[in-house]
C-alpha positions as CSV (number, residue, x, y, z in Angstrom):
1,X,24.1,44.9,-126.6
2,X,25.9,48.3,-127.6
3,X,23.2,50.0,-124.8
4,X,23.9,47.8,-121.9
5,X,27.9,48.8,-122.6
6,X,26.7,52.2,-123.0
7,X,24.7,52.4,-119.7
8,X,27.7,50.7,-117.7
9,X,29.7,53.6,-119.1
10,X,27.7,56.0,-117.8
11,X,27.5,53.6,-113.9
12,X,30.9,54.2,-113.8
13,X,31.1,57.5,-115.1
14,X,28.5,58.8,-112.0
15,X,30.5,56.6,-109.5
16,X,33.7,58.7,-110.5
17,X,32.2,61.5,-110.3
18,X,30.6,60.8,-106.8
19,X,34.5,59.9,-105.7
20,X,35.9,63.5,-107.1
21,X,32.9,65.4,-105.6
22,X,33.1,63.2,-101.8
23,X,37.1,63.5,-101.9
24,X,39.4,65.9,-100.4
25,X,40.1,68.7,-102.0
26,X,36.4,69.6,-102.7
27,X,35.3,69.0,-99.2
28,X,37.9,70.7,-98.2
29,X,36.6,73.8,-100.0
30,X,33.4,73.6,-98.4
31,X,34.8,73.1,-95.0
32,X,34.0,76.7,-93.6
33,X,32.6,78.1,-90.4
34,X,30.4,80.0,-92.7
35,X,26.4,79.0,-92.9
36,X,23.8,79.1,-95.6
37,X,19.8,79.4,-94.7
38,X,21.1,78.3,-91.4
39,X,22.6,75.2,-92.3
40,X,26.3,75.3,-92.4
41,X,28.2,75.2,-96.3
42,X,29.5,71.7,-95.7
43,X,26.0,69.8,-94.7
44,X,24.4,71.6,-97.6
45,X,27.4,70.6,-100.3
46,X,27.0,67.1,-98.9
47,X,23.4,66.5,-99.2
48,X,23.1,68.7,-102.7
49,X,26.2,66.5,-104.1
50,X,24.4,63.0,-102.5
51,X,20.9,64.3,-104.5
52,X,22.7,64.9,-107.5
53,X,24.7,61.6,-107.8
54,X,21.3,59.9,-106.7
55,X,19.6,61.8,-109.5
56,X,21.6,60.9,-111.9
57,X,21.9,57.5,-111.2
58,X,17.7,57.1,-111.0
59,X,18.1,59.3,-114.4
60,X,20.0,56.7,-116.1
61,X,18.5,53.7,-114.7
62,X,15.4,54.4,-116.1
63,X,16.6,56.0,-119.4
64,X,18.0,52.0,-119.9
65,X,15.1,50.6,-119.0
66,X,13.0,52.4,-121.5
67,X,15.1,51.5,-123.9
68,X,15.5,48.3,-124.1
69,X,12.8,47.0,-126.3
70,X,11.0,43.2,-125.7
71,X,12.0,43.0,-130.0
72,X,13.7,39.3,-128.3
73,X,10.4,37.6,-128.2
74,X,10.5,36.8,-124.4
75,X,7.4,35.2,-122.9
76,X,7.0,37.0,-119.9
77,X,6.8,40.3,-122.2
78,X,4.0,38.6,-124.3
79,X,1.9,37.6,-121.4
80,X,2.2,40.8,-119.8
81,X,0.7,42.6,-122.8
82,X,-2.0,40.1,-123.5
């Protein structure tokens, strides 16, 4: 129980983070005429700040699932491991 309130916590944590890093005043200091490898500084913030907040999210999904423990008896667990 305490993990599943933990890993919600950390949902919403990585959505709020996504809203600071997609609102203004960080895209507004990345909104320059200026280019980086040839690919202007605004495409590469967005695309490097959408892989991170995907990372992160993939990170944490997977951190709760291998976690949580099949210690609750559940049939479909016991089957599966038979």
């Amino acid at each position: 129980m305490f993990q599943r309130n933990l890993t919600g916590q950390r949902f919403a944590a990585v959505f709020i983070l996504g809203w600071l890093l997609f609102n203004y005043p960080l895209l507004a200091l990345f909104n320059d005429a200026s280019t980086w490898f040839g690919v202007p500084v605004l495409y590469a913030y967005l695309f490097v700040a959408w892989a991170l907040i995907i990372g992160l999210l993939a990170y944490i999904a997977e951190k709760s699932s291998l976690s949580e423990s099949p210690a609750d008896g559940d049939a479909a667990t016991l089957t599966a491991k038979d």
